[in-house]
Steps between C-alpha positions, in 0.01 A plus 500: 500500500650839414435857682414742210533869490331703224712810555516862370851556450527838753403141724802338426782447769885499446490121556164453257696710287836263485321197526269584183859613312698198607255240340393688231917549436520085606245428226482716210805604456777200700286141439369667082828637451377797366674844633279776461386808699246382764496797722337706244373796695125386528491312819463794725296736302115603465222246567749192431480209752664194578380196582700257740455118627748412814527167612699495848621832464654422151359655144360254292237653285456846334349713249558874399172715418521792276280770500540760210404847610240507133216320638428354117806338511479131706625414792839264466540165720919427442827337672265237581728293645500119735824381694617191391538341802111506504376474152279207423293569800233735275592801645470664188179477513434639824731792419298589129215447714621788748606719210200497286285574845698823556489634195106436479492642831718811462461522134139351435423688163822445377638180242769302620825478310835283497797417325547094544791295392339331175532142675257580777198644271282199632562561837396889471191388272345290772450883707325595173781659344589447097762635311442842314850559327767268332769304668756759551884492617519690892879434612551197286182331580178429279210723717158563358303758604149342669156681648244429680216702338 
């Protein structure tokens, strides 16, 4: 069972803070050997929020929500993101689960966007989502753009 936290990032502590950094840095950018810039300037600004599942006192699940300030545009669930000591126990379920909730929540007139890694456009259909633009090249791996509405 995880403790979730659907934070606003002005919510965030230092140790939230590292811990969200370290396994999105563990993940995306050490196991799929892909350097790129992941502290992009958008985690601590406007409506954005973060979404966190500890086990224990240790990280395991998380999800970054975007918020643009132009209300047409949608709302962005990204870094979306399972340790791997504890993957094959659904918890990316849960955690899309979690996500999709805040964003209807917070967000509830608003579609809801992402940017998955081509290979996991089955798992992102069964929230409802479907692709809406080509496979495309992000850091040297096939992404397709996918919404919900």
């Amino acid at each position: 069972m995880l403790n979730w936290q659907d934070l606003h990032h002005s919510q965030l502590s230092v140790s939230d803070l590292y811990g969200v950094l370290a396994l999105r840095n563990a993940v995306f950018i050490v196991e799929q050997n892909c350097p790129y810039q992941d502290i992009d300037g958008d985690d601590l600004v406007g409506e954005n929020r973060h979404l966190l599942g500890w086990r224990e006192g240790k990280l395991v699940a998380y999800a970054r929500i975007l918020k643009s300030e132009n209300d047409l545009e949608p709302v962005t669930i990204g870094r979306v993101i399972i340790d791997p000591a504890v993957r094959g126990e659904k918890l990316g379920y849960q955690l899309m689960e979690r996500a999709i909730a805040s964003c209807e929540r917070h967000w509830p007139q608003s579609a809801i966007y992402l940017g998955s890694q081509a290979h996991l456009q089955a798992f992102y259909a069964h929230f409802g989502f479907r692709p809406v633009t080509d496979v495309y090249d992000e850091d040297g791996i096939p992404h397709v753009g996918m919404a919900n509405r």
